[in-house]
VOZASE-424732 format. One line per field, with one value per residue: residue number from 1; x, y, z of N, C-alpha, C in turn. Coordinates in Angstrom, 2 decimals. Layout:
N
nudren: NUM;...
nX: X;...
nY: Y;...
nZ: Z;...
caX: X;...
caY: Y;...
caZ: Z;...
cX: X;...
cY: Y;...
cZ: Z;...
***
This chain:
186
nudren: 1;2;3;4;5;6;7;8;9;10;11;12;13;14;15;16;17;18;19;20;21;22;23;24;25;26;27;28;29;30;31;32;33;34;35;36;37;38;39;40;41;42;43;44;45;46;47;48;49;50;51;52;53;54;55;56;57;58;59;60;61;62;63;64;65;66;67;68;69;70;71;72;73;74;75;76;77;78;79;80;81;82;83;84;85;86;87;88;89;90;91;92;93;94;95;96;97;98;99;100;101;102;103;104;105;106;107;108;109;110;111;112;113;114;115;116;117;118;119;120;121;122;123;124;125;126;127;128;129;130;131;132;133;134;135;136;137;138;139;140;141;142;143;144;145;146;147;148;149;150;151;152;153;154;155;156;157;158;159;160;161;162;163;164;165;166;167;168;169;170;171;172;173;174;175;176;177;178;179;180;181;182;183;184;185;186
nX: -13.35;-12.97;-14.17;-12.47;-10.19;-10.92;-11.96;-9.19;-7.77;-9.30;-8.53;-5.64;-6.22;-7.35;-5.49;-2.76;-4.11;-5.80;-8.68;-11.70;-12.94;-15.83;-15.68;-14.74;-12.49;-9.00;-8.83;-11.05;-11.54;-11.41;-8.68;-9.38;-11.17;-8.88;-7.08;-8.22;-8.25;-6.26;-5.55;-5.25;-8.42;-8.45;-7.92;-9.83;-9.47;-10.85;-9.46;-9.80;-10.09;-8.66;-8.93;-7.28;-6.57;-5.13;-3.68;-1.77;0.38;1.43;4.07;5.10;4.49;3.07;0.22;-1.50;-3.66;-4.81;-6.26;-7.54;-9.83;-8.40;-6.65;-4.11;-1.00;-0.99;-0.14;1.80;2.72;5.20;5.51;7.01;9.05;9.16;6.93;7.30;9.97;12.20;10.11;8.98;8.57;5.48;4.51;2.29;1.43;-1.48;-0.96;-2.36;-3.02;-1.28;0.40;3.02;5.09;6.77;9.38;10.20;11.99;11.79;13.78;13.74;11.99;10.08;10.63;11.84;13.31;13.75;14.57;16.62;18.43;19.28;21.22;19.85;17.55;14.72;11.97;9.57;7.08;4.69;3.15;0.55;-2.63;-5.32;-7.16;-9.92;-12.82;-12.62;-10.84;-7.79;-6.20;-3.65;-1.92;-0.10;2.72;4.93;7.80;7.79;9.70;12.41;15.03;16.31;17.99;16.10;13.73;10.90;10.61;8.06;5.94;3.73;0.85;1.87;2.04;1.80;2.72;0.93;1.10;-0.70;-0.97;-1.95;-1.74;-2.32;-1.07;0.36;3.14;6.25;6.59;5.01;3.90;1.53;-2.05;-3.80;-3.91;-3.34;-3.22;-2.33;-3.16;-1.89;-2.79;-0.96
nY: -37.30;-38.45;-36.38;-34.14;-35.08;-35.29;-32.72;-31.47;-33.11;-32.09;-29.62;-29.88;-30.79;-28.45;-26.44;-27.86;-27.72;-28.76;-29.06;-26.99;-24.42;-25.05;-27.72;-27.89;-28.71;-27.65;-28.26;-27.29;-25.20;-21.89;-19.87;-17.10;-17.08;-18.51;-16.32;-14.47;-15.48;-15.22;-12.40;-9.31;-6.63;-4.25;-0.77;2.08;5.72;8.98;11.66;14.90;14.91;12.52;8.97;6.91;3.75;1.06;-1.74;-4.19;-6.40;-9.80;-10.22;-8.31;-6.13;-2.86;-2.57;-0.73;0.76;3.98;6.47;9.05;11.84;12.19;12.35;12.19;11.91;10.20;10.59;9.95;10.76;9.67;10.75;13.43;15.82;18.69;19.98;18.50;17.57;15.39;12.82;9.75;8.71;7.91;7.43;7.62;6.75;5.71;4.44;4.06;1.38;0.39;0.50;2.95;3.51;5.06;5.17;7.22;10.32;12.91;15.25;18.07;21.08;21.46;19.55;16.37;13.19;10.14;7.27;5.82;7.06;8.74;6.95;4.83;2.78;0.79;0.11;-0.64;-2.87;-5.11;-3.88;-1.66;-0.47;1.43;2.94;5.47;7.32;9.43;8.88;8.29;5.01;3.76;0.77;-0.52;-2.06;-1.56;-2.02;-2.17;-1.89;-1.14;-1.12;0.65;4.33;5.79;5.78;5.65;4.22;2.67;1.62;-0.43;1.03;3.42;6.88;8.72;11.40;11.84;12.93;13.91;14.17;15.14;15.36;16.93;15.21;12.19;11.63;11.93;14.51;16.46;19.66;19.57;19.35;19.28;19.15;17.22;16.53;14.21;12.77;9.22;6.31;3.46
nZ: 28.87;26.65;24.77;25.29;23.96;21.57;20.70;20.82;18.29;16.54;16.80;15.94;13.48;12.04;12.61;11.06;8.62;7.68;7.82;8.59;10.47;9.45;8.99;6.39;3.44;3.14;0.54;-0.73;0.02;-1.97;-3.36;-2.97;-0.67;1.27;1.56;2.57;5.03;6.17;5.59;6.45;6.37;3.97;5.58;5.47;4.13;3.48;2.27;1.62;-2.50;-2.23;-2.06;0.10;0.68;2.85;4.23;5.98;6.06;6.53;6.29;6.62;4.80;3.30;1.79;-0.74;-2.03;-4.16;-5.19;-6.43;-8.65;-11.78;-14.86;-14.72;-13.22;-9.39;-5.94;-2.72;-0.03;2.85;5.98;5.49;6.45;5.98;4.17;1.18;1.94;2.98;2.19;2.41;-1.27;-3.17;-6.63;-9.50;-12.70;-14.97;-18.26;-21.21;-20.33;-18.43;-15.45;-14.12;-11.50;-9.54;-7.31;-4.64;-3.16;-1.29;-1.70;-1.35;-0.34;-2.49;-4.41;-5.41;-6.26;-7.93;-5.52;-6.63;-8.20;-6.53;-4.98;-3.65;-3.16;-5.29;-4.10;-4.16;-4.70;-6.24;-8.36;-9.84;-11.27;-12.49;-14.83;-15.27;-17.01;-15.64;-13.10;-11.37;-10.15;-8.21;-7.03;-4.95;-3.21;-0.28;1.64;5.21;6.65;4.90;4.93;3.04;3.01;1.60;2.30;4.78;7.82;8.67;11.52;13.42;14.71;15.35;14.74;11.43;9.19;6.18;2.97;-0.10;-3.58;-6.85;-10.55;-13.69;-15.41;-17.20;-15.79;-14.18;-13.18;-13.69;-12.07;-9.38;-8.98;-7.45;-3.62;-0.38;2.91;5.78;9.14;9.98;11.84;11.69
caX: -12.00;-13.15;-14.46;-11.03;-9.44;-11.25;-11.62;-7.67;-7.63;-9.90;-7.60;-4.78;-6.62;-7.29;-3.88;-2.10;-4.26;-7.10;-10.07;-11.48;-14.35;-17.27;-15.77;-14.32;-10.92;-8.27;-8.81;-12.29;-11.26;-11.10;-7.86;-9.89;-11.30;-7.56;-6.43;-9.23;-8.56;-5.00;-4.80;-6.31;-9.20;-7.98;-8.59;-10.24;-9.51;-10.96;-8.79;-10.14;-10.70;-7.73;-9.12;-6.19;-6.79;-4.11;-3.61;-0.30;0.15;1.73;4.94;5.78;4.19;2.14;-0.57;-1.66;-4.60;-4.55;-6.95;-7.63;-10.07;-7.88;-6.29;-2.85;-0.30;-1.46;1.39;1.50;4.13;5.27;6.55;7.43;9.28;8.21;6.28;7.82;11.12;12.72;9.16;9.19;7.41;5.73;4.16;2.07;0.16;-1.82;-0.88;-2.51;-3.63;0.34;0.82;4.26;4.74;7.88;9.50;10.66;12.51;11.42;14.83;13.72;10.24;8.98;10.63;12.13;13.88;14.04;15.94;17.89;19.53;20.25;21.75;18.67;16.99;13.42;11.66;7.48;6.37;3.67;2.59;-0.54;-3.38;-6.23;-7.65;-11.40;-13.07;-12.35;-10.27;-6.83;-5.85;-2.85;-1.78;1.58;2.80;6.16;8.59;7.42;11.37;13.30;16.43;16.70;17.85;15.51;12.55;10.91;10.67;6.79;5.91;2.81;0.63;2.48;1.18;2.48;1.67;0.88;0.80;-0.83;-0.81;-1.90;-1.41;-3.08;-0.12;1.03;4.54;6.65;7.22;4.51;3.50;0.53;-3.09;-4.24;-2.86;-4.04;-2.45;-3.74;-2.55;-2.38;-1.60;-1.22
caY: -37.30;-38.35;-34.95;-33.48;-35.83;-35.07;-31.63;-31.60;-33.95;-31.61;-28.35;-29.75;-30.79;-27.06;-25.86;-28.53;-27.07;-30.25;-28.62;-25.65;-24.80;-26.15;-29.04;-27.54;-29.22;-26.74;-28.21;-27.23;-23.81;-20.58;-19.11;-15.87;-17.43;-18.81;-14.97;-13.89;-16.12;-14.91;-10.92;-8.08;-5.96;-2.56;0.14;3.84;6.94;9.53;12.87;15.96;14.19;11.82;8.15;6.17;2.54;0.10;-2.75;-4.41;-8.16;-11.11;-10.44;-7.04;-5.70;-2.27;-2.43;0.54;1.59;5.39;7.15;10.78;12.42;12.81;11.60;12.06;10.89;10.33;10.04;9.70;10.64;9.18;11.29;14.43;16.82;19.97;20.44;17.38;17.33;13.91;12.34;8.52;9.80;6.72;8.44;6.46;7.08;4.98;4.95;2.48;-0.09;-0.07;1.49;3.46;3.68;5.17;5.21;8.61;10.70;14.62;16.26;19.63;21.72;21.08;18.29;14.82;12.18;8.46;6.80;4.92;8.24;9.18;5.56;4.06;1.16;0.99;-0.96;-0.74;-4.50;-5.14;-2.30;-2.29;0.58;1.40;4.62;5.21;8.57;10.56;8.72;7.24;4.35;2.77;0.01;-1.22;-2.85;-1.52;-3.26;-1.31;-1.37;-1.23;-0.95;1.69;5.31;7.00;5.17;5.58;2.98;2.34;1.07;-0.58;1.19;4.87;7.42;9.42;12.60;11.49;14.00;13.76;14.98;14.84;16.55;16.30;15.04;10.84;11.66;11.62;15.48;17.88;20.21;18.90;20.35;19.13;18.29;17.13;15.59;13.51;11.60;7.98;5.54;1.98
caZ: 28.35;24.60;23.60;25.02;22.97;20.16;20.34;20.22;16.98;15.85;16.58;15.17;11.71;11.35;12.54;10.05;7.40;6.81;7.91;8.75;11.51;9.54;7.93;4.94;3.64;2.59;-1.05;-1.31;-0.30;-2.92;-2.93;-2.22;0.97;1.98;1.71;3.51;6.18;7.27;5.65;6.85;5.55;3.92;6.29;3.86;4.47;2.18;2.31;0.70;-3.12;-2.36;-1.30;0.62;1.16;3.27;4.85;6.56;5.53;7.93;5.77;7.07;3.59;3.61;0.25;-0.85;-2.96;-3.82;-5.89;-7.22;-9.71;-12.08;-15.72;-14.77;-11.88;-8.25;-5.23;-1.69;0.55;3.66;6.93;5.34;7.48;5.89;3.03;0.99;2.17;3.49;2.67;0.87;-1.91;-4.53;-7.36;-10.04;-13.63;-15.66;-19.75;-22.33;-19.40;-18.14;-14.29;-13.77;-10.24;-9.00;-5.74;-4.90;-2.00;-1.00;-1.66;-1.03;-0.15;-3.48;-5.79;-5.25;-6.77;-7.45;-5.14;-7.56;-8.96;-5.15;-4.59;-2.94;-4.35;-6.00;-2.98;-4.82;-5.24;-6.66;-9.07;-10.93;-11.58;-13.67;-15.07;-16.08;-17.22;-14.64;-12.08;-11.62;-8.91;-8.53;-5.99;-4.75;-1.51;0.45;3.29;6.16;6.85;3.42;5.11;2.37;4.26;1.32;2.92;5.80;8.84;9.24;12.61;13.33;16.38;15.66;13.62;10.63;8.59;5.18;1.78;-1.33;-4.65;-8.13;-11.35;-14.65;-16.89;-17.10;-15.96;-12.76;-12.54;-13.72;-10.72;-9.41;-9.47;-5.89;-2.56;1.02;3.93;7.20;9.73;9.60;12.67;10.90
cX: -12.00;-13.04;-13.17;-10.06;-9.70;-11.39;-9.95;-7.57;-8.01;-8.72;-6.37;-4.70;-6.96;-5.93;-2.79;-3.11;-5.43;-8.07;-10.73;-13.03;-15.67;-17.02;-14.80;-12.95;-9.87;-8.16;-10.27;-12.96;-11.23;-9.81;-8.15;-10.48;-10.09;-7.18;-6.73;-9.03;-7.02;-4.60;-5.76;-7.02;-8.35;-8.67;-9.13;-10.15;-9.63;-10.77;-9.47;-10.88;-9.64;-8.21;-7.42;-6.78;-5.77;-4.22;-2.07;-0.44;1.03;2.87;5.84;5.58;3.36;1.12;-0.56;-2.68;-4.83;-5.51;-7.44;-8.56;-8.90;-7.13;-4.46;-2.36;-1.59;0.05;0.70;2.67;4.26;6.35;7.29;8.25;8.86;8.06;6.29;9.06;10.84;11.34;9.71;7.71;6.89;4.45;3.73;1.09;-0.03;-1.53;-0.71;-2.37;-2.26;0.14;2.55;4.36;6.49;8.50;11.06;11.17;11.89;12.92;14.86;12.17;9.67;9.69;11.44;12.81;13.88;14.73;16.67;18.86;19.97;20.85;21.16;18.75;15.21;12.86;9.89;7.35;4.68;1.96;1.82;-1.07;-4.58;-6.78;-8.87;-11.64;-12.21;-10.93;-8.65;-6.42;-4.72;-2.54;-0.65;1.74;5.06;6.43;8.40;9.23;11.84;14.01;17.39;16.96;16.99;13.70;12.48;10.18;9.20;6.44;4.20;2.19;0.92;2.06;2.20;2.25;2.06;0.34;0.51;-0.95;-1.45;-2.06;-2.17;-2.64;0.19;2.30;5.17;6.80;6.93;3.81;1.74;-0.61;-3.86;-3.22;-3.98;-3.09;-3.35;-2.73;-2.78;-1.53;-1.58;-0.65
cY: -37.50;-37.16;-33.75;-34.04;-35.68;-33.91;-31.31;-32.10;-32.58;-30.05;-28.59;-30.17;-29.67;-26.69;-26.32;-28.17;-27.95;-29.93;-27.15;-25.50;-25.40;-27.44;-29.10;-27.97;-28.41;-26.76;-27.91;-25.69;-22.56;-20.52;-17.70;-16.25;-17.58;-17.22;-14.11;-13.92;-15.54;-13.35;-10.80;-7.39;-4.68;-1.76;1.45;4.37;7.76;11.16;13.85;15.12;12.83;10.22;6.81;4.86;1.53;-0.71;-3.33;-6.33;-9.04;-11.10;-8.68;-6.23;-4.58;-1.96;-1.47;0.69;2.90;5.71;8.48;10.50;13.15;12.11;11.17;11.41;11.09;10.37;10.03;9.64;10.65;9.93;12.47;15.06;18.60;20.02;18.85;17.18;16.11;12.85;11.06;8.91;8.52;7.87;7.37;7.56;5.87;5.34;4.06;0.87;-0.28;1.03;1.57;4.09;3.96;5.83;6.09;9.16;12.20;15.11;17.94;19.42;21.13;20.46;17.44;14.10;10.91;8.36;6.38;6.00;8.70;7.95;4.79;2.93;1.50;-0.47;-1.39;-1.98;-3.91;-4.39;-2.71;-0.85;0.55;2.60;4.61;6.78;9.70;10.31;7.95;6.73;3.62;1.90;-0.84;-1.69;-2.31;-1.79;-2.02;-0.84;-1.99;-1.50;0.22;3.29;6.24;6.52;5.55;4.07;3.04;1.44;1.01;0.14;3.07;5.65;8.47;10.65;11.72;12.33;13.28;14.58;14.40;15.78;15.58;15.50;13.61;10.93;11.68;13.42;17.02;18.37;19.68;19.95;20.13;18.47;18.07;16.75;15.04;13.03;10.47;7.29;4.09;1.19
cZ: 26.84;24.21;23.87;23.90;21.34;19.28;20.08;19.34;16.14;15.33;15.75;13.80;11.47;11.56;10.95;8.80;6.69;6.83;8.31;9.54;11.09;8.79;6.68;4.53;2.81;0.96;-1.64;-0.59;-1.30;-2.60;-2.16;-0.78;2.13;2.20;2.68;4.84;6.86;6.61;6.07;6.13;5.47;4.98;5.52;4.76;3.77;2.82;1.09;-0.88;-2.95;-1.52;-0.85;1.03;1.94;3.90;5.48;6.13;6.47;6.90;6.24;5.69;4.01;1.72;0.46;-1.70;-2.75;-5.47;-6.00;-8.50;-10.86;-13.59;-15.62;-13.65;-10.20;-7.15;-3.86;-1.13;2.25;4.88;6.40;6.95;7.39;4.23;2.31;1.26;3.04;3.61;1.69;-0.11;-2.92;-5.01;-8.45;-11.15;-14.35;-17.62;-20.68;-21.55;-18.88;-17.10;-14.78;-12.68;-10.26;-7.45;-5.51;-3.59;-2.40;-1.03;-1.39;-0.78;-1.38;-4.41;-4.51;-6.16;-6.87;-6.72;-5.35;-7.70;-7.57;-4.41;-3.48;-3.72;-4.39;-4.61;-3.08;-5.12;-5.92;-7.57;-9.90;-10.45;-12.54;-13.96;-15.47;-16.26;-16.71;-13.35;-12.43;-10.34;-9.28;-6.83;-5.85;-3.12;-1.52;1.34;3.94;6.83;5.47;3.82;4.03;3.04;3.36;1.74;4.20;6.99;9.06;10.24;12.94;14.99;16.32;14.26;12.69;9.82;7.09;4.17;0.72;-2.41;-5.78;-9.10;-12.72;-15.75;-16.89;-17.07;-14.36;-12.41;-12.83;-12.25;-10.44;-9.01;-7.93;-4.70;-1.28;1.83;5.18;8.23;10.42;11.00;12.09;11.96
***
């Protein structure tokens, strides 16, 4: 009956946050270990030259790392219906160490719009990027439900078609120089 007793002490000094299976006391933790310990690893998927990276976070968050050969924008669009129409479109370049990530709707076969200017809302957390020789990555996190109607509803378990693009210019709206698509079940 002790070592029930104690193993329970024990479970609920890790639960409450004091220890951790070998001993370790939440203050003699990393933050990078704590992160470790309750997200998920990115899942890769490398499309044509387009590498897609994601993950889903214990907040209903979906990251994103997205990379292309390429000096100019990258994008990535979510649930198209044909071509780019009705896709959530986020679209990102790097310029003088500063990402510009913008969060975009498929209004037709081939262009789009912010959703601000179509009375959406800008729903991209956490925007950042970096550019080197050859490549550009950028990385943002969206609410798998916005509640926005120029977003789409991401559901964990069900799968989606997912488009990409990039073009050689740092802007939201030169035609782009590659594309791919896949489909993704997250």
């Amino acid at each position: 009956m002790k070592k029930i007793g104690a193993a329970v002490i024990f479970l609920l000094l890790v639960a409450c946050g004091k220890t951790n299976a070998q001993g370790e006391t939440a203050d003699t933790l990393s933050d990078t270990t704590k992160l470790a310990q309750i997200e998920p690893q990115y899942q890769d998927t490398l499309v044509k030259d387009f590498h897609f990276m994601w993950r889903i976070d214990t907040l209903g968050l979906l990251h994103v790392k997205l990379v292309a050969p390429t000096k100019g924008w990258v994008a990535v669009g979510f649930a198209p219906t044909n071509m780019m129409q009705n896709a959530n479109l986020i679209i990102g370049y790097v310029k003088s160490d500063t990402a510009y990530i913008s969060d975009e709707y498929g209004v037709a076969l081939t262009s789009h719009s912010p959703d601000t200017k179509l009375g959406g809302s800008d729903d991209v957390k956490e925007k950042s990027g970096m550019e080197s020789e050859d490549l550009t990555e950028i990385h943002f996190a969206i609410p798998m439900n916005s509640g926005d109607k120029y977003d789409k509803v991401i559901e964990p378990g069900k799968s989606y078609k997912l488009i990409f693009a990039s073009g050689a210019s740092d802007n939201f709206t030169t035609k782009h120089s590659r594309a791919a698509s896949v489909q993704i079940t997250f």
